[in-house]
DSSP file (Angstrom, degrees, kcal/mol; ACC not computed):
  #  RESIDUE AA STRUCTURE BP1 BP2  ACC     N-H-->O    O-->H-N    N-H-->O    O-->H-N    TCO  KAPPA ALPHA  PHI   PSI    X-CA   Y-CA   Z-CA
    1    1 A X              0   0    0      0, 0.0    12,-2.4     0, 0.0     2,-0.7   0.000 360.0 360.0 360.0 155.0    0.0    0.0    0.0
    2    2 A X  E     -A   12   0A   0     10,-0.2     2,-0.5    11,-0.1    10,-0.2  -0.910 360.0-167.3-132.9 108.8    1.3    3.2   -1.3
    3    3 A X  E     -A   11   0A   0      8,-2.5     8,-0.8    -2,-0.7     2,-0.2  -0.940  20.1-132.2-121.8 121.4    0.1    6.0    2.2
    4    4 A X  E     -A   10   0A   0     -2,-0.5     2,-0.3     6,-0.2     6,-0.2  -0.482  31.6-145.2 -76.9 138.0    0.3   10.0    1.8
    5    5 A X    >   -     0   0    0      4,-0.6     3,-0.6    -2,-0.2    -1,-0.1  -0.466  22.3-104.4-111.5 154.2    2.2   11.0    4.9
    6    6 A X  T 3  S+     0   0    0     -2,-0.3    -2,-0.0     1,-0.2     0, 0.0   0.755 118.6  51.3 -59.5 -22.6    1.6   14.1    6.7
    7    7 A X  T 3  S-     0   0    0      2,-0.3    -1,-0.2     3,-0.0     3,-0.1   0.158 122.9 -91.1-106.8  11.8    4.7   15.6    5.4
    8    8 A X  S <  S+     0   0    0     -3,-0.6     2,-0.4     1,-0.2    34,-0.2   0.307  81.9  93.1 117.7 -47.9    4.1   14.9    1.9
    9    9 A X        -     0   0    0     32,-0.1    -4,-0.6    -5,-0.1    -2,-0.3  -0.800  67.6-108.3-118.3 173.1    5.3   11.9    0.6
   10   10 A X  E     -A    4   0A   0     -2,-0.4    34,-1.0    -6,-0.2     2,-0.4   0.067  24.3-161.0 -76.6 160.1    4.2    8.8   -0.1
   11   11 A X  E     -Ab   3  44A   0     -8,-0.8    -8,-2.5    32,-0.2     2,-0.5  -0.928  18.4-142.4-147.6 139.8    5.8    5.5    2.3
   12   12 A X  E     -A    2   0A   0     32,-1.9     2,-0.5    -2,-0.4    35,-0.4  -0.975  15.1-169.2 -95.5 115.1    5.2    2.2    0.6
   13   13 A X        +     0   0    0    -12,-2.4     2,-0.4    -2,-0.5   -11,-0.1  -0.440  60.5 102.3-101.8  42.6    4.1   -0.9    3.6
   14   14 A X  S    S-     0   0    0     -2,-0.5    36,-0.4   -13,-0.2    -2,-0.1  -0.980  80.8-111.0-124.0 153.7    4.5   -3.4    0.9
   15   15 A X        -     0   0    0     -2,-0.4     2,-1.0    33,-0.2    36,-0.2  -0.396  21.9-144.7 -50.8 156.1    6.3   -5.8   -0.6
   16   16 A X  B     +d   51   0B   0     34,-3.0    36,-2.1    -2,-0.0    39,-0.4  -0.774  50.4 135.4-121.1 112.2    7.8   -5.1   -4.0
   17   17 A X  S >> S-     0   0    0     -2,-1.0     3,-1.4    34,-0.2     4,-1.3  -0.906  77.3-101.9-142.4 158.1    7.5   -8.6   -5.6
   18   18 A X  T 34 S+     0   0    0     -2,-0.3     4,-0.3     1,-0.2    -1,-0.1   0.790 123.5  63.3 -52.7 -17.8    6.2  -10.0   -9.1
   19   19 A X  T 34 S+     0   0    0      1,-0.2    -1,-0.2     2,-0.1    -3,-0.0   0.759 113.3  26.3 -84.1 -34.8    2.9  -10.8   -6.7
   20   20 A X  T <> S+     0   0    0     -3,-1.4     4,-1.9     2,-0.1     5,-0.2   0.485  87.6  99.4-128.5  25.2    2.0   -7.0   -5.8
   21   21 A X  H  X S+     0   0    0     -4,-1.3     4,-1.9     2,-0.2    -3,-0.1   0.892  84.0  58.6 -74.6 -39.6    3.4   -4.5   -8.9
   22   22 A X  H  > S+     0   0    0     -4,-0.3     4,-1.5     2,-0.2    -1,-0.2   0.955 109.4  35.6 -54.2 -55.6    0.0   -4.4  -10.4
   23   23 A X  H  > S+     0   0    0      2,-0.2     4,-1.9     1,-0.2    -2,-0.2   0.987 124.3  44.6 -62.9 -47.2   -2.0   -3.0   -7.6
   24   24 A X  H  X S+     0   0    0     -4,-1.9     4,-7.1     1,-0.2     5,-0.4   0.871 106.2  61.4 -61.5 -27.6    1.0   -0.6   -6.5
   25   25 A X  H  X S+     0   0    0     -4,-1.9     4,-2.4    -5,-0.2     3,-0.4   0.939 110.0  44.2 -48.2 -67.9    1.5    0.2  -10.2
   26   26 A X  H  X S+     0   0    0     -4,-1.5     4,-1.7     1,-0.3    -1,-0.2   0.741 113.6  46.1 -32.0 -46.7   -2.1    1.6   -9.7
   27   27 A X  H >X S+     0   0    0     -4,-1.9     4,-2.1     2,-0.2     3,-0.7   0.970 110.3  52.5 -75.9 -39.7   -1.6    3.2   -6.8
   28   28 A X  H 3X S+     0   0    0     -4,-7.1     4,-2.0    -3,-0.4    -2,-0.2   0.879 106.9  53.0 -31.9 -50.6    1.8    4.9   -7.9
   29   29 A X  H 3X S+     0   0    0     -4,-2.4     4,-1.4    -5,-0.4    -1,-0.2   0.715 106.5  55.4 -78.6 -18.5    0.3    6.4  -11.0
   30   30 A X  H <X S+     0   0    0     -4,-1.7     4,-2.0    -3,-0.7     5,-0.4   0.970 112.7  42.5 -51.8 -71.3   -2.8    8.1   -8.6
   31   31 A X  H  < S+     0   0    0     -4,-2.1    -2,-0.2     1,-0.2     4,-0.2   0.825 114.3  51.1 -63.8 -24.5   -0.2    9.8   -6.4
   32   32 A X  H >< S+     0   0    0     -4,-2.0     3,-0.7    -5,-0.2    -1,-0.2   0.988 113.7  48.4 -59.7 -46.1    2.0   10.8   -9.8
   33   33 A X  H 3< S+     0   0    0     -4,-1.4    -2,-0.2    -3,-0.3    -1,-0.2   0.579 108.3  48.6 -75.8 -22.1   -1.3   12.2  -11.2
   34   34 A X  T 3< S+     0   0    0     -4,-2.0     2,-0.8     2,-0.1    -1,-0.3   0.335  94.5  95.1 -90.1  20.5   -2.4   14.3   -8.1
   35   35 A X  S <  S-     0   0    0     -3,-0.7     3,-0.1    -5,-0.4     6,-0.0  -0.760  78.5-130.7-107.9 118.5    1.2   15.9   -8.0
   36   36 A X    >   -     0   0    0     -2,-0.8     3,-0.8     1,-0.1    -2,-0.1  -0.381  38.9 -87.3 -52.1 140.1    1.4   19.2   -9.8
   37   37 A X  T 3  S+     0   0    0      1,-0.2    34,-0.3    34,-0.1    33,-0.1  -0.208 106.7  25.6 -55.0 174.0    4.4   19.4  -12.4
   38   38 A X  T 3  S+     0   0    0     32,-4.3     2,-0.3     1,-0.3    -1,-0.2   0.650  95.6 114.1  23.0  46.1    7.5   20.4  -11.6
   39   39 A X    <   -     0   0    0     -3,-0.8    33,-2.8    31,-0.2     2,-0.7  -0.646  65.4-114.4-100.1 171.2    7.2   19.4   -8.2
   40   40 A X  E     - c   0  72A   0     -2,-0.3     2,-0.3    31,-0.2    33,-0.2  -0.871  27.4-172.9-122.4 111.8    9.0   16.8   -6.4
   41   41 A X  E     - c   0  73A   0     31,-2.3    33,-2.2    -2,-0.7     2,-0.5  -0.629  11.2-149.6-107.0 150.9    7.3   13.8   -5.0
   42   42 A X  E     - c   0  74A   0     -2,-0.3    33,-0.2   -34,-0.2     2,-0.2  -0.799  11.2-158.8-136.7  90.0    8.9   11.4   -2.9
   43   43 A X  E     - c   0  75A   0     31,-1.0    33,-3.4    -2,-0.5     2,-0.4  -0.499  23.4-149.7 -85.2 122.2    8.1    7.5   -2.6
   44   44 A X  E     -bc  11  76A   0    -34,-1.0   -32,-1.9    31,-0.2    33,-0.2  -0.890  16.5-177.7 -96.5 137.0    9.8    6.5    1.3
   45   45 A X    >   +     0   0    0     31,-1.5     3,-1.0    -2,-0.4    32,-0.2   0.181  44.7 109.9-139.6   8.5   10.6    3.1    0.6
   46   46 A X  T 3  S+     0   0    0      1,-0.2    -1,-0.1    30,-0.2    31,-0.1   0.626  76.3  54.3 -51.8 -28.2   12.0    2.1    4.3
   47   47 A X  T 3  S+     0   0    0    -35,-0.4     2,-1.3    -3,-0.1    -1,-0.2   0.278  80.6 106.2 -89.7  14.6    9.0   -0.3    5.4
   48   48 A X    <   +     0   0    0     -3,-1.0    31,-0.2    29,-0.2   -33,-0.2  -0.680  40.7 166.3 -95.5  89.4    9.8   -2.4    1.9
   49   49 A X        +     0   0    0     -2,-1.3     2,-0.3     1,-0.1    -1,-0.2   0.367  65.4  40.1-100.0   7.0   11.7   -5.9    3.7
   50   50 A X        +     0   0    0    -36,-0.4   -34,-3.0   -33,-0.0     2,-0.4  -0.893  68.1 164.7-150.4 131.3   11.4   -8.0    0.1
   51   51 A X  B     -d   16   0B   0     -2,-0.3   -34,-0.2   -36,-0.2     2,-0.2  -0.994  10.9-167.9-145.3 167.6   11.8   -7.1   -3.3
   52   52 A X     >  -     0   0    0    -36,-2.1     4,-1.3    -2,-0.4     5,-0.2  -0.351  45.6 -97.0-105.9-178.1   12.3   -8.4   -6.7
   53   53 A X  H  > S+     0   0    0      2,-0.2     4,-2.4    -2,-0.2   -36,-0.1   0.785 123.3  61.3 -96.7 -36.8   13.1   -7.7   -9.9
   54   54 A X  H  4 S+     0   0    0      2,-0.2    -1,-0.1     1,-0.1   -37,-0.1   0.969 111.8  48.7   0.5 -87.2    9.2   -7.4  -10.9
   55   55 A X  H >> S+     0   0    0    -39,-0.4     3,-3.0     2,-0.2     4,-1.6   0.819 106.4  56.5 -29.5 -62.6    9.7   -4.3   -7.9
   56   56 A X  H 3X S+     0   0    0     -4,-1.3     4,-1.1     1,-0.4    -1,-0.2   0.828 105.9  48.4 -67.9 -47.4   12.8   -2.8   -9.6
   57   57 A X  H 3< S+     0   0    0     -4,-2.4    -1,-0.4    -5,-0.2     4,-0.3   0.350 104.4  60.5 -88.7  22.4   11.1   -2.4  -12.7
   58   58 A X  H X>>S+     0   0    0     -3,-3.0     4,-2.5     3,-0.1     3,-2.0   0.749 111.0  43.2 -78.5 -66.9    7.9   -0.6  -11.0
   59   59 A X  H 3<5S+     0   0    0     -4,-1.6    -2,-0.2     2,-0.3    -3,-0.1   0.546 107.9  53.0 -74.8  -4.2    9.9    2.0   -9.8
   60   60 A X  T 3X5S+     0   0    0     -4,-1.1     4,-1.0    -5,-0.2    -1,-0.3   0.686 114.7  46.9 -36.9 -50.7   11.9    2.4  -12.9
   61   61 A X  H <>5S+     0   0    0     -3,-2.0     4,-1.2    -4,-0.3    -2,-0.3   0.638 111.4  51.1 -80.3 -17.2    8.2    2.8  -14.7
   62   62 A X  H  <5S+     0   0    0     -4,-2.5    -3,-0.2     2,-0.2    -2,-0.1   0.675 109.7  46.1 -89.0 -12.9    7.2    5.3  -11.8
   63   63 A X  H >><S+     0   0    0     -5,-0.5     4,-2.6     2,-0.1     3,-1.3   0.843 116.8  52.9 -85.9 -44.4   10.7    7.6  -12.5
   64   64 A X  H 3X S+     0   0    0     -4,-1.0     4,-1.3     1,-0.2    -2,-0.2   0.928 119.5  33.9 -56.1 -47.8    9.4    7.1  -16.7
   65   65 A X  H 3< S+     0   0    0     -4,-1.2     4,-0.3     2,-0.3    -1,-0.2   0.461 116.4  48.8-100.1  -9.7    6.1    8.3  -15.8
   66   66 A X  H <4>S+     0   0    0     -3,-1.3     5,-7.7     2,-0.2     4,-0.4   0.759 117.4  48.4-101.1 -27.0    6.9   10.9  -13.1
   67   67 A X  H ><5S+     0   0    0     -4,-2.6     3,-2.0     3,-0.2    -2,-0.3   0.946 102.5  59.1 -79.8 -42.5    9.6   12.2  -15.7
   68   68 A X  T 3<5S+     0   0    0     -4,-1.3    -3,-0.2     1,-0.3    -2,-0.2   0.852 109.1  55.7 -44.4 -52.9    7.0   12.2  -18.9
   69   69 A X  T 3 5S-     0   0    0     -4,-0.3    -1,-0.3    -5,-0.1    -2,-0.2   0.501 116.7-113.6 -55.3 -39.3    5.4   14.5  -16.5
   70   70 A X  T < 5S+     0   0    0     -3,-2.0   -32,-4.3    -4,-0.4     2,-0.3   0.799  74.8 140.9  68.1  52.8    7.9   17.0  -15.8
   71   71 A X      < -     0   0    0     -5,-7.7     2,-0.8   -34,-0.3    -1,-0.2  -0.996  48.4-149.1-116.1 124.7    7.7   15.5  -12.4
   72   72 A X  E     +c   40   0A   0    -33,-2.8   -31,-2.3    -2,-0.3     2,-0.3  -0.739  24.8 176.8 -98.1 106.3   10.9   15.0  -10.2
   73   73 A X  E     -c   41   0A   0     -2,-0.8     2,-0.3   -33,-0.2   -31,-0.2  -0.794   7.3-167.8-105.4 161.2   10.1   11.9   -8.1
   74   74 A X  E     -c   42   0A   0    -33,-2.2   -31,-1.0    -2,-0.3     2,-0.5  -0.996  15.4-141.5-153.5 153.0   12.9   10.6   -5.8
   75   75 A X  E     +c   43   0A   0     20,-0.4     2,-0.4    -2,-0.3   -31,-0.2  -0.780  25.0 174.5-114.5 109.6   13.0    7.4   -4.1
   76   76 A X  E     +c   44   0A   0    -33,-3.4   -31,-1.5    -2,-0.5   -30,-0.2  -0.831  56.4  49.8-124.1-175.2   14.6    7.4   -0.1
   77   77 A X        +     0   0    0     -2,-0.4   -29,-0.2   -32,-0.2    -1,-0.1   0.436  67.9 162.6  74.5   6.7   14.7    4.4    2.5
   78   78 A X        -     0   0    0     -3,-0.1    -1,-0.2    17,-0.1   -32,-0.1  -0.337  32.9-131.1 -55.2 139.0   16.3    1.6    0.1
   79   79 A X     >  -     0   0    0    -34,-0.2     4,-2.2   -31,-0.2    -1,-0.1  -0.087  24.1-106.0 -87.2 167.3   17.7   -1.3    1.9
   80   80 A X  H  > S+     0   0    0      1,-0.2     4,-1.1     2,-0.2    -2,-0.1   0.434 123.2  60.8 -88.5   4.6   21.0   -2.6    1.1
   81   81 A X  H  > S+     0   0    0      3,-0.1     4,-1.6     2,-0.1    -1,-0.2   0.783 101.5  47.5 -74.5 -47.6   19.2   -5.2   -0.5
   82   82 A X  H >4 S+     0   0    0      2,-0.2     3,-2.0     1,-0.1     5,-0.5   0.944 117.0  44.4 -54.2 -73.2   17.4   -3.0   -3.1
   83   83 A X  H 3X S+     0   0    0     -4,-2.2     4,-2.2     1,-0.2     8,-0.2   0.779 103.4  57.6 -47.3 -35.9   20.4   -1.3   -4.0
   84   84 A X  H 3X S+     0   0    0     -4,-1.1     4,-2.6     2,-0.3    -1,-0.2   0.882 117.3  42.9 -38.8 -46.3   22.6   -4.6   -4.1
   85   85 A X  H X< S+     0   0    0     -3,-2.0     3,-3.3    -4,-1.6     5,-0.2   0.724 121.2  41.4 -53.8 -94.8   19.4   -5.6   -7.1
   86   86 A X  H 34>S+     0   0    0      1,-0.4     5,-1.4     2,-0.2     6,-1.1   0.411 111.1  49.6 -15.5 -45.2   19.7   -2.2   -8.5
   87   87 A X  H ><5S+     0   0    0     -4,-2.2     3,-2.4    -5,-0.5    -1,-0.4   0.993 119.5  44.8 -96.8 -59.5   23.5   -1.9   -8.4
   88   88 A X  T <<5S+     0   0    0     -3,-3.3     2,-3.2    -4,-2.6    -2,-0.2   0.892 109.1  51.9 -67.7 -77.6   23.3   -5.8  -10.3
   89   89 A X  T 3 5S-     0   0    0      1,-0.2    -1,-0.4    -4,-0.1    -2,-0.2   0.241 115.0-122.1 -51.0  13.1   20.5   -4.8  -12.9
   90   90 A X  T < 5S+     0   0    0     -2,-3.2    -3,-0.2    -3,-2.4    -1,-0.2   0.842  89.8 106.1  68.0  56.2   23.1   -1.8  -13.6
   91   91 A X    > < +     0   0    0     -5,-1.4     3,-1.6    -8,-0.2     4,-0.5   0.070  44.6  99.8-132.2   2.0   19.4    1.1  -12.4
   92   92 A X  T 3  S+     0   0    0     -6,-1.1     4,-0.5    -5,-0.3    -5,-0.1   0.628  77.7  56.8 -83.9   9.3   21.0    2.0   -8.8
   93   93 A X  T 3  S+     0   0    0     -7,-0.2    -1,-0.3     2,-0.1     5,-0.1   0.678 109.4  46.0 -88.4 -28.2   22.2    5.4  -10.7
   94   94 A X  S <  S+     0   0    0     -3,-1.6    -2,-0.2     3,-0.1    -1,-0.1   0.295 120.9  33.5-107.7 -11.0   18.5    6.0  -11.6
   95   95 A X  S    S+     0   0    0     -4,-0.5   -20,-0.4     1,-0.1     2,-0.4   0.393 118.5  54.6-114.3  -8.8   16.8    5.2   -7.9
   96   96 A X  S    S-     0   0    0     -4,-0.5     2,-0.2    -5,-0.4    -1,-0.1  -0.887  85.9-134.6-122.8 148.2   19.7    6.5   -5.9
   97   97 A X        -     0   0    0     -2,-0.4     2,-0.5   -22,-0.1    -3,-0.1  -0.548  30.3-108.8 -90.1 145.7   20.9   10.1   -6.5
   98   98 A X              0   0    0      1,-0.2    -5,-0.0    -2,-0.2    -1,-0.0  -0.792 360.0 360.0 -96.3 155.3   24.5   10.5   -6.7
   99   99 A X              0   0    0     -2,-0.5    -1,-0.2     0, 0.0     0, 0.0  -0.055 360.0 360.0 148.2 360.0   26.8   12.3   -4.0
């Protein structure tokens, strides 16, 4: 489940596995669509304890969609497990900001 924060951004309390990217897809592309352009939206991805490669490409299609947009989403709370995918699947330049 993809939950609006007090502060603004989004926290995902799901897995991201081949088993829930359809519903989250849905829910991702709601919160891209109420977000004005050129704002900056922010998925917290800190409750997320399993993901998959299924997962790695949702949020790959929610930075494609948030960019189509002229929307800057940025991704925080990745595990050293996510990035370890990301870092293999040669995307962890594209969820993780450099510096």
């Amino acid at each position: 489940m993809l939950k609006l924060e007090a502060d603004g951004r989004y926290r995902l309390e799901s897995e991201l596995t081949f088993g829930t990217v359809t519903g989250l897809r849905r829910q991702g592309l709601l919160a891209l669509a109420a977000s004005a352009p050129s704002t900056g939206l922010v998925f917290d991805l800190a409750a997320v304890h399993q993901v998959d490669s299924a997962g790695l490409a949702l949020l790959v299609d929610w930075l494609a969609v948030a960019r189509a947009r002229g929307l800057q989403l940025r991704f925080t709370g990745l595990s050293p497990e996510m990035r370890a995918l990301a870092r293999l699947s040669d995307v962890e330049g594209m969820l993780v900001p450099a510096g």
